[in-house]
C-alpha positions in Angstrom: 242.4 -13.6 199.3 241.0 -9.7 198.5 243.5 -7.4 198.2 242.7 -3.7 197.5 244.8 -0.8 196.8 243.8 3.2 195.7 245.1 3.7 192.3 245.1 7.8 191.7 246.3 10.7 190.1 245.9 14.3 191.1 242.0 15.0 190.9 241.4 11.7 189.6 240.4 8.9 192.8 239.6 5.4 192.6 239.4 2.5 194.5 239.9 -1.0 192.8 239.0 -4.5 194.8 240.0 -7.4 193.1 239.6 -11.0 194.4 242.9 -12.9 193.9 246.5 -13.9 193.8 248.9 -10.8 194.8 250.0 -11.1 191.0 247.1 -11.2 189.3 245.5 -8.2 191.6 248.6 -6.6 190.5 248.3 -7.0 186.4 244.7 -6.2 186.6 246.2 -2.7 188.7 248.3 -1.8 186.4 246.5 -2.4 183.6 243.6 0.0 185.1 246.0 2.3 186.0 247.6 2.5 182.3 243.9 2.7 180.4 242.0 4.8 182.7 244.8 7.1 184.5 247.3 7.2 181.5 250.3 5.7 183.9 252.9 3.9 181.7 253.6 -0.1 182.8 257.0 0.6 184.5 258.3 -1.4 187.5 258.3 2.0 189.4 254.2 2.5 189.0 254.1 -1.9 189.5 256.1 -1.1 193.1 254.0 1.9 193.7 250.5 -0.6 193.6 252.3 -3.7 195.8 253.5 -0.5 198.5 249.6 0.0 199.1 248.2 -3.6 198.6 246.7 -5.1 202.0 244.8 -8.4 202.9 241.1 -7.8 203.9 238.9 -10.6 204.9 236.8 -12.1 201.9 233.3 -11.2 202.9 231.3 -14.0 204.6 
C-alpha cells in the first residue's frame, strides 16, 4: 500500500510518498515533519498526518 500525505508549514510545501504500513508511513511523517519543518512529536501534529493520509494505487 502507498499512502501520501502534504506535510507543510506556512511558505514551506512538501509532499512525502512513502511505501508502507499506515504506521510506519506515519513515523517516517513525523519524523520529517520534526527535522525538516521544526514540528514537535505530539499526538496533535501525529492526528494532523493520519487526517490527510489516503490509499493510492502502487504503480504498475
Amino acid at each position: 500500500m502507498n499512502s501520501r500525505v502534504p506535510v507543510s508549514r506556512p511558505r514551506v510545501k512538501t509532499r512525502v510518498t512513502i511505501a508502507g504500513t499506515e504506521d510506519e508511513f506515519l513515523d517516517s511523517a513525523t519524523a520529517h515533519a520534526v527535522a525538516k519543518h521544526g514540528h514537535k512529536d505530539t499526538s496533535e501534529l501525529r492526528k494532523m498526518i493520519r487526517s490527510g493520509l489516503e490509499d493510492v494505487p502502487s504503480p504498475a
